[in-house]
C-alpha positions in Angstrom: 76.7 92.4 99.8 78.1 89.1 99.4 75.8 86.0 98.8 77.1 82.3 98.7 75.6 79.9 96.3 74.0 78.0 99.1 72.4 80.9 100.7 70.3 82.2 96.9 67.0 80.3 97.7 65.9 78.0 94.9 63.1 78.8 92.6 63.4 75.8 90.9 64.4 72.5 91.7 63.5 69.7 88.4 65.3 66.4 87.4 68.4 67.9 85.6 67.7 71.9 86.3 68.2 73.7 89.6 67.5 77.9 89.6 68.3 79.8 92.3 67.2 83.5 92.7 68.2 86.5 94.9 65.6 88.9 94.5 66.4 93.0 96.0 70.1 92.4 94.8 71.2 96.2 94.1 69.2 99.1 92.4 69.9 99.4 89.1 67.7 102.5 88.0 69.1 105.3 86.8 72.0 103.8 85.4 71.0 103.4 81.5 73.0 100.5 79.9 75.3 98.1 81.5 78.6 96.9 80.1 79.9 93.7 81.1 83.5 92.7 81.8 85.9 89.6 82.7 88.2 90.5 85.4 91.5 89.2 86.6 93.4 90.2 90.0 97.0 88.1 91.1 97.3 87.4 94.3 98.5 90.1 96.1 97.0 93.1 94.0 95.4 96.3 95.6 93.7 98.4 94.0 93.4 101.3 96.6 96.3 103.0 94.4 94.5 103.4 91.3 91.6 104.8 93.5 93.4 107.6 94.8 92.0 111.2 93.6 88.5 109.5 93.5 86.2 110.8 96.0 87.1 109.1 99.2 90.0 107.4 96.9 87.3 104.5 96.0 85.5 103.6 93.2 82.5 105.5 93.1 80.9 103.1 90.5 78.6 99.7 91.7 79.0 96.0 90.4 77.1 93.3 90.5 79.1 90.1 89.2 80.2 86.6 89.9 83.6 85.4 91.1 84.3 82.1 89.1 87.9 81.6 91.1 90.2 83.3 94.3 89.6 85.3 96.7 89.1 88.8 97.7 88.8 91.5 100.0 86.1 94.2 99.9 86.7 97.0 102.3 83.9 99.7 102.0 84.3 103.5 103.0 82.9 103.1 106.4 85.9 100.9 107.2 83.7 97.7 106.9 85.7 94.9 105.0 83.9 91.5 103.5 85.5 88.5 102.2 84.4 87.2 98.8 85.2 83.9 97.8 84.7 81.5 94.5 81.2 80.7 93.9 79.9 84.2 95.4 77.3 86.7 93.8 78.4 89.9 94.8 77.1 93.5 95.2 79.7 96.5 95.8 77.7 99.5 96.1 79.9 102.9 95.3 82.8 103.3 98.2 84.9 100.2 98.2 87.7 99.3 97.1 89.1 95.5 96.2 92.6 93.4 97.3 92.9 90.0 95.9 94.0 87.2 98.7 94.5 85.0 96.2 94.9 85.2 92.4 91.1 85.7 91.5 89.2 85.4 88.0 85.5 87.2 87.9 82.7 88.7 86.0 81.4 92.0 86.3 78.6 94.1 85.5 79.1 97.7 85.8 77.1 100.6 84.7 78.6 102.0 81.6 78.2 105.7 82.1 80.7 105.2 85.0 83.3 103.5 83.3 83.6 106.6 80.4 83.6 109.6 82.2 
């Protein structure tokens, strides 16, 4: 699920302080903590190949994160593919897989069970 800045409704709108919220954005139950992580993709990068063996040969684990810079492709197990662009909030539910379009700096929060097993 990809949201652009514009679209996250705003909660708050003061002199000098604007929030924005998207409310229903991913289940996070279940998953106990949640680490967080800077990523960095070049232009060009796929990471389908360091997928393969998983189930499917995508990651099996969700994110929830923010890309700061670049841009990227999503494409999901059901064949579905979504562009994600700088100023995005993004949700990847398990079953995707990533290629950068262009070189791409982002945070991620992942559940950290799925990163150590």
């Amino acid at each position: 699920m990809r949201i652009a800045k514009e679209d996250v409704p705003v909660k708050i709108d003061a002199p000098g302080a604007v929030a924005r919220q998207q409310t229903e954005f991913g289940d996070a139950s279940g998953f106990g903590k949640i680490s967080g992580e800077y990523f960095s993709l070049g232009a060009g990068a796929d990471l389908a190949p360091l997928l393969s063996g998983l189930e499917g040969d995508l990651c099996q684990c969700p994110h929830w994160g923010y890309i700061m810079q670049g841009l990227l492709t999503v494409t999901y197990g059901s064949g579905e593919a979504e562009r994600v662009e700088a100023g995005d909030l993004f949700y990847w539910p398990p079953g995707h897989t990533v290629s950068a379009l262009e070189d791409t700096e982002m945070v991620l929060f992942s559940p950290q069970r799925e990163h150590t097993h």
